[in-house]
C-alpha positions as CSV (number, residue, x, y, z in Angstrom):
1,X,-27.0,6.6,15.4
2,X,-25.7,8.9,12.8
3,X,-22.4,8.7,10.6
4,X,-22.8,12.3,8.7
5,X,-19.7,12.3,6.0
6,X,-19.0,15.8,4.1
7,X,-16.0,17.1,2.3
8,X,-17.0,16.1,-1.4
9,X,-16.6,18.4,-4.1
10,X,-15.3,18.8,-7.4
11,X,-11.1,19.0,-7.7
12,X,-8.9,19.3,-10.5
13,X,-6.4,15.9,-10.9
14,X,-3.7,16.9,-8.7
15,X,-5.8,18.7,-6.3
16,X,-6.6,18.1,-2.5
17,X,-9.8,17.2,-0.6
18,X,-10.5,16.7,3.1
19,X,-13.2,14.5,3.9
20,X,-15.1,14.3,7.4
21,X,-17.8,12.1,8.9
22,X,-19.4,13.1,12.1
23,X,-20.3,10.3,14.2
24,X,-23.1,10.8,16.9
25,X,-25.6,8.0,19.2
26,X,-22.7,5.9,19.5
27,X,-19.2,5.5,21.4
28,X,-17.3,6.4,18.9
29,X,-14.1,5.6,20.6
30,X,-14.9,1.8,21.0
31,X,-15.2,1.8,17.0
32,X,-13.0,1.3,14.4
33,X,-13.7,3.8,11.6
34,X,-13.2,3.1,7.7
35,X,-13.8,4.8,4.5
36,X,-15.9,3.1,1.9
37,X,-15.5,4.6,-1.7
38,X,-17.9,3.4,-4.7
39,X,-17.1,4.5,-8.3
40,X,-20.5,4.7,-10.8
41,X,-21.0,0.9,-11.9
42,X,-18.6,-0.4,-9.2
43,X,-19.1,-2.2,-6.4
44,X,-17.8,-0.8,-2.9
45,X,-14.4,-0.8,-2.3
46,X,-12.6,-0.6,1.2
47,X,-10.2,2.8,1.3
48,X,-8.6,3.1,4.8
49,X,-9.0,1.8,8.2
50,X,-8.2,3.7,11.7
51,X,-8.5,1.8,15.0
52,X,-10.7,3.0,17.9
53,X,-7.4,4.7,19.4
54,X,-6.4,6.0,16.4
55,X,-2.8,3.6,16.1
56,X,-3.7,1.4,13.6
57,X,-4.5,2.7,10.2
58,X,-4.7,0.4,6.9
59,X,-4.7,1.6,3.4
60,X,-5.7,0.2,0.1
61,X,-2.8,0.0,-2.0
62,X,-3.9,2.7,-4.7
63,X,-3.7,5.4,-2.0
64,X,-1.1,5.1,0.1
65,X,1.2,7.5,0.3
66,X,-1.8,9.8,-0.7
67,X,-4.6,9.6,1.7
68,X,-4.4,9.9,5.3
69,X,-6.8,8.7,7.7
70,X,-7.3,10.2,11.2
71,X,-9.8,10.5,13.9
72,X,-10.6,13.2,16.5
73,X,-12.6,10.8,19.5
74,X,-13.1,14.3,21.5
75,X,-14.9,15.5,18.3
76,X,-16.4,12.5,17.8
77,X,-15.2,12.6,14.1
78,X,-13.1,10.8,11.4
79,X,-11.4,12.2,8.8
80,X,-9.8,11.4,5.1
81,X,-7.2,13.8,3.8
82,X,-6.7,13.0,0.5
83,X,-4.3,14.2,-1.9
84,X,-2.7,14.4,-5.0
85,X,-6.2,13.2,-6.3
86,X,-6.4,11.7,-9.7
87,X,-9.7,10.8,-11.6
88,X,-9.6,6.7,-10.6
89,X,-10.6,8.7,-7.3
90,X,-14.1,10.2,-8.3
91,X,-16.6,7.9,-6.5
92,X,-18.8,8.6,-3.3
93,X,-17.2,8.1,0.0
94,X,-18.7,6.5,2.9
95,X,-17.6,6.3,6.4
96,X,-18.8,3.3,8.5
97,X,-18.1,2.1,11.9
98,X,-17.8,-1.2,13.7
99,X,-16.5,-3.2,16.9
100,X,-14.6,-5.4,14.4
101,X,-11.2,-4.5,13.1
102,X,-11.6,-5.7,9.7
103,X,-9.2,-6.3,7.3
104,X,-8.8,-6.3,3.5
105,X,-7.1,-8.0,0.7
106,X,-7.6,-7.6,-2.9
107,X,-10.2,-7.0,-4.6
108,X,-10.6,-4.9,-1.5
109,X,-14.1,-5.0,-2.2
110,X,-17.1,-4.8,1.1
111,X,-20.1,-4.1,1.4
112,X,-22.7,-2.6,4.0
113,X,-23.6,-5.9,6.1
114,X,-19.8,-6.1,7.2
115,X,-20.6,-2.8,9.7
116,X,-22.5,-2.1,12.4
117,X,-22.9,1.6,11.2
118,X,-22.9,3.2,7.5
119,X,-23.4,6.4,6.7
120,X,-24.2,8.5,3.4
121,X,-21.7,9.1,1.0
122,X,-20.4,12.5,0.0
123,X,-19.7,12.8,-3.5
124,X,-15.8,14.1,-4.8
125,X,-15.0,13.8,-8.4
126,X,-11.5,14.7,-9.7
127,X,-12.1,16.6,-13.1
128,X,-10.3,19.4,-15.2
């Protein structure tokens, strides 16, 4: 099983960043799909959820409107458009996978043992 995220990069405050984790030794379309984001000294905090079919999606609050989440099950892939980024967005983003549609209230905070698949985090910090 491998959850391969990329996207991460460095964006001005403002700027927009697509993120993408490619999911392989699994049926990815029987998993729901979230992204995980952990700022330097902070713990891990739930971004988005998508369902296995893609209808559902769930947002923390701080990026709605902003991010998007979205899933390609032909691809085998999951993706996080984000935009208008400011800098409370630079942290590394992970995706993860499980059977269980999870949900999230504040702190919106998680952690590795609620998935049945994690993956390593790509890096995007929002700088000028």
């Amino acid at each position: 099983v491998q959850l391969q995220a990329s996207g991460g990069g460095l964006v001005q405050p403002g700027g927009s960043l697509r993120l993408s984790c490619a999911a392989s030794g699994f049926t990815f379309s029987n998993y729901h799909m979230y992204w995980v984001r952990q700022a330097p000294g902070k713990d891990h905090e739930w971004v988005s959820t998508i369902s296995g079919g893609g209808s559902h999606t769930n947002y923390i609050n701080s990026v709605k409107g902003r991010f998007t989440i979205s899933r390609d099950n032909a691809k085998n892939t999951l993706y996080l458009q984000m935009n208008t980024l400011s800098s409370e967005d630079s942290a590394a983003y992970f995706c993860a996978a499980s059977r269980k549609f999870i949900t999230f209230n504040a702190p919106w905070r998680t952690g590795r043992s609620e998935y049945e698949y994690w993956g390593q985090g790509t890096l995007v910090t929002v700088s000028s």
